[in-house]
C-alpha positions as CSV (number, residue, x, y, z in Angstrom):
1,X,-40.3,16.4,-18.4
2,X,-39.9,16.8,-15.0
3,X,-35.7,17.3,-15.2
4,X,-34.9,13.6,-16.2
5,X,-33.6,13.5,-20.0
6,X,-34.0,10.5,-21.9
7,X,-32.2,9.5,-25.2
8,X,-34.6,10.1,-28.5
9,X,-35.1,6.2,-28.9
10,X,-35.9,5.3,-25.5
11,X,-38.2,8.4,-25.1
12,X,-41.3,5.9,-26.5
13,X,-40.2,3.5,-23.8
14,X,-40.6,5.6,-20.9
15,X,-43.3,5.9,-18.5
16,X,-46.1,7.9,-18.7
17,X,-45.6,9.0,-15.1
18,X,-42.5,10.7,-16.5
19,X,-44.0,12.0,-19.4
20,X,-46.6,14.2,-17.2
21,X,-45.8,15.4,-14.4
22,X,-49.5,15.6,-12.6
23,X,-49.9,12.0,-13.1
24,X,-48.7,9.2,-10.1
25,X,-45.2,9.3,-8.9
26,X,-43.0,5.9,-10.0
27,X,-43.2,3.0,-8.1
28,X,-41.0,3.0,-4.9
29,X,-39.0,0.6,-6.9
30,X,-37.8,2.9,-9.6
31,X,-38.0,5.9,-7.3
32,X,-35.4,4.2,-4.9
33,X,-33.2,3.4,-7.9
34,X,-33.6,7.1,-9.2
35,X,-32.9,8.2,-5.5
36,X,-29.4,5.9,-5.3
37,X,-28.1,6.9,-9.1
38,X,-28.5,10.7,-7.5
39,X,-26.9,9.8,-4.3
40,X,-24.3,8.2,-6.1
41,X,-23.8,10.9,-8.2
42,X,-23.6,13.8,-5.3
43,X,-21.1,11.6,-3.9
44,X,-19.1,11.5,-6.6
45,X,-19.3,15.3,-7.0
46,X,-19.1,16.1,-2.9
47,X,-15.6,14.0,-3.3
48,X,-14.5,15.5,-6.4
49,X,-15.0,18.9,-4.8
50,X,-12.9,18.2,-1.7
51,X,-10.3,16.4,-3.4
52,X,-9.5,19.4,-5.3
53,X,-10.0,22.3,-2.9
54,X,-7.9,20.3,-0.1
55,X,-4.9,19.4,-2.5
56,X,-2.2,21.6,-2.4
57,X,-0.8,21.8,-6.1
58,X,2.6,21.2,-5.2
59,X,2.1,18.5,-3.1
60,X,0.1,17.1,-6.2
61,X,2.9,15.4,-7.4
62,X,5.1,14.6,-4.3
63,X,7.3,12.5,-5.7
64,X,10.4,11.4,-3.3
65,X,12.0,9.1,-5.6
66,X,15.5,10.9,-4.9
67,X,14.4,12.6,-1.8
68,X,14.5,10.5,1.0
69,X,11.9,11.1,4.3
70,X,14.2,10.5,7.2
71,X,17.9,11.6,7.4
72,X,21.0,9.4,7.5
73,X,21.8,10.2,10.7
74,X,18.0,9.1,11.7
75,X,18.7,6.4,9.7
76,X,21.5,5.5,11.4
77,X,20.5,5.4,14.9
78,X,17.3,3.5,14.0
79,X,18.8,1.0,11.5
80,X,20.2,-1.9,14.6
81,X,16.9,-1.7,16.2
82,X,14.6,-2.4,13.4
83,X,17.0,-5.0,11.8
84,X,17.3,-6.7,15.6
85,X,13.0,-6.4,15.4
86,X,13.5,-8.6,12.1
87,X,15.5,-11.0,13.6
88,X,13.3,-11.5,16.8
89,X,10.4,-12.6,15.0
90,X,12.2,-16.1,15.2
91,X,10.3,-16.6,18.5
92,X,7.1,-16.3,16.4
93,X,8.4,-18.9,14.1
94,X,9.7,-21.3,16.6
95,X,6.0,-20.6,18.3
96,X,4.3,-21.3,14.9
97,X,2.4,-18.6,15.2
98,X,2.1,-17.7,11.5
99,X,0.0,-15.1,11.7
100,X,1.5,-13.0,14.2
101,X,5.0,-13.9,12.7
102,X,4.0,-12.0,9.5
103,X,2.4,-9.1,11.1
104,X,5.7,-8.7,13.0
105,X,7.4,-9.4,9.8
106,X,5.9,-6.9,7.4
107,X,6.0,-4.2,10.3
108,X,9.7,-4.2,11.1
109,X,10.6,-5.1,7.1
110,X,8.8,-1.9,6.2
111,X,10.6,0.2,8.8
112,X,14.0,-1.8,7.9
113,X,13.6,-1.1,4.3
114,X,13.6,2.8,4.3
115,X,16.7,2.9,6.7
116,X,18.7,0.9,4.5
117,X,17.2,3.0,1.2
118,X,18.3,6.2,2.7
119,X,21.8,4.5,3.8
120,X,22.3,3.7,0.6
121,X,21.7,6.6,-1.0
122,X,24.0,8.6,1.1
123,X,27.0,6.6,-0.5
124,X,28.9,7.2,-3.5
125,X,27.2,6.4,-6.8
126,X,29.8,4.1,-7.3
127,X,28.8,1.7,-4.4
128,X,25.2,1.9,-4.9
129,X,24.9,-1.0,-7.8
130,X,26.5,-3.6,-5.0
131,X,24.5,-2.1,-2.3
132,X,21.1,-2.7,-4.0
133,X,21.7,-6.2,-5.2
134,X,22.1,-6.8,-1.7
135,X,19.5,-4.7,-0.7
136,X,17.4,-7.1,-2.9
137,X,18.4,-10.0,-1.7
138,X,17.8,-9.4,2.0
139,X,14.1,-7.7,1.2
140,X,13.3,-11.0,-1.5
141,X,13.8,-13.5,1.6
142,X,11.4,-11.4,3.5
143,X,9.3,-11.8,0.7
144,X,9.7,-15.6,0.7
145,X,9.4,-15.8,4.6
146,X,6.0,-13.9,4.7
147,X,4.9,-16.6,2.0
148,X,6.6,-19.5,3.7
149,X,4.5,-18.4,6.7
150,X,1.2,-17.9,5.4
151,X,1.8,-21.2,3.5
152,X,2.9,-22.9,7.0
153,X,5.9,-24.5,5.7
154,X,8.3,-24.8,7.8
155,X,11.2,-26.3,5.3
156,X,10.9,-23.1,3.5
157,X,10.2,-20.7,6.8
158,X,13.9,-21.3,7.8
159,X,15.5,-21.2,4.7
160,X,14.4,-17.9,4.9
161,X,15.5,-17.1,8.0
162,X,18.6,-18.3,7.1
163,X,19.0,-16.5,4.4
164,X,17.4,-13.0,5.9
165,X,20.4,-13.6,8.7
166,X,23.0,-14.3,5.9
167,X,21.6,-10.9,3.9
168,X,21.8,-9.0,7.4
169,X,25.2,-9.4,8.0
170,X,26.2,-8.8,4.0
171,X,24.1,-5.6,4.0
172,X,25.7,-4.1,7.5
173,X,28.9,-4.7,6.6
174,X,28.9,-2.9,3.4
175,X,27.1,-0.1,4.7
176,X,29.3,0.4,7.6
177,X,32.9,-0.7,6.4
């Protein structure tokens, strides 16, 4: 049969072509569709193959939930630059140049937001609850700022801001009394 297998109640249905092997090939149609399926599926192996030799099996499951990447002291000496990258995207804003605003945005956010994780989690347990509510605040009106921005209102772009400012100065003072 040629290698192909068919289920017992489709075998009537087949073509005779598969049914004997000296006969005409398929037409280029169902050839080129029988080619794909076993491209697809040697892709689908090829990956499979050096997704599992490559992995390490303890870096299977790198979960750095409690483990932060960079240092406090890192932390620390990078913290005032990326928050001051933040704030300077007010340029962008006042430009309305939206786009570029929010690039800016989600690029120093995202560096801003694992200082301030692995600040607070070098404090006391005790402190943590405050610090995260107002670690959740400041990252929520970057949220609301990228959407303010790619919704081009402006009402709602400095409201934002504001409030990005206002989170700044509650965050940094709690971190560093």
């Amino acid at each position: 049969m040629n290698g192909l297998k068919f289920p017992q109640n489709q075998m009537a249905a087949a073509p005779s072509s598969f049914l004997h092997p000296l006969t005409k090939p398929p037409s280029s149609s169902s050839s080129t569709t029988i080619a794909a399926a076993a491209t697809r599926r040697s892709s689908i192996i090829l990956t499979s193959v050096l997704l599992w030799t490559h992995a390490k099996p303890a870096a299977a499951f790198d979960l750095r939930l409690t483990e932060p990447e960079q240092s406090v002291e890192e932390a620390e000496s990078e913290i005032q630059s990326h928050a001051q990258s933040l704030v300077r995207v007010k340029d962008l804003l006042e430009a309305e140049s939206w786009r570029e605003a929010q690039k800016v945005l989600r690029r120093s956010s995202a560096l801003l937001k694992q200082d301030v994780y692995t600040m607070i989690q070098a404090k006391p347990s005790a402190e943590r609850p405050r610090l995260r509510k107002l670690y959740s605040d400041l990252f929520n009106a970057v949220t609301r700022l990228d959407y303010a921005a790619r919704d081009k209102d402006r009402i709602r772009v400095w409201d934002s801001y504001r409030k990005i400012l206002s989170s700044l100065d509650d965050i940094f003072s709690a971190i560093f009394n």
